[in-house]
C-alpha positions, 0 to 999 in steps of 0.5 A, a space after each residue: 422145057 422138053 426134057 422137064 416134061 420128060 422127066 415128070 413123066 417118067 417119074 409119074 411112069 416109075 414111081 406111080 402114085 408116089 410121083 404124082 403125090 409128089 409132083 402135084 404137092 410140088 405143083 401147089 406150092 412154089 415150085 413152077 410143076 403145071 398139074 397139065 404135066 401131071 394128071 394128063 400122063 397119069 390118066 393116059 396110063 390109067 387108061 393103058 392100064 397101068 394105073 388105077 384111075 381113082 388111085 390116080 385121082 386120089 394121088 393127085 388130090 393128096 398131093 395138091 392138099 399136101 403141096 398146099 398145106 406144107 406152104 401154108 404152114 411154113 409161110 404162117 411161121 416164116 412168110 411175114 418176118 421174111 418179107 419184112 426182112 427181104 421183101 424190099 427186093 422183090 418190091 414187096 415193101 411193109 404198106 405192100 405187106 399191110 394193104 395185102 394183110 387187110 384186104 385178106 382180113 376183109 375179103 377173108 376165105 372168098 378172097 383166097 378162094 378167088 385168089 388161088 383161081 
């Protein structure tokens, strides 16, 4: 885990605002990336100086917004024939998938908003 750590931070170090686009978008999707391990490092470089803090706040939202809507969109097209497919395996079976489905339609954007918390 050390040396993971490490190397997040220095891709944050020499890659910029691109690394921590990157690692947050990694961080909002299915990539185990903690936005701890990002921003933190970003703000102490922003403090040295060697970044611009609103640079780096605006890196770190882009990259969670992209993280986030790259995952939305390939699980709208792939997520439900993948679990109906696969899912058995992960415990996820067709009346998991269908309670998931109308708890979605009934709680609607509330529910995902808490859900994402």
């Amino acid at each position: 885990m050390h040396q993971l750590l490490e190397i997040w931070f220095q891709w944050v170090l020499n890659w910029g605002y691109l690394g921590i686009i990157i690692l947050m978008a990694m961080e909002s999707s299915i990539f185990p990336v903690p936005s701890e391990v990002v921003i933190p490092p970003a703000a102490f470089l922003a403090a040295q100086g060697h970044l611009d803090f609103t640079g780096v706040v605006l890196a770190g939202t882009a990259g969670s917004y992209l993280g986030s809507a790259i995952t939305y969109w390939v699980s709208r097209a792939l997520g439900r024939p993948l679990i109906m497919r696969y899912g058995k395996y992960f415990l996820l079976g067709p009346g998991k998938l269908e309670r998931a489905e109308a708890w979605l339609a009934r709680y609607e954007a509330g529910g995902v908003f808490f859900a994402r918390l």
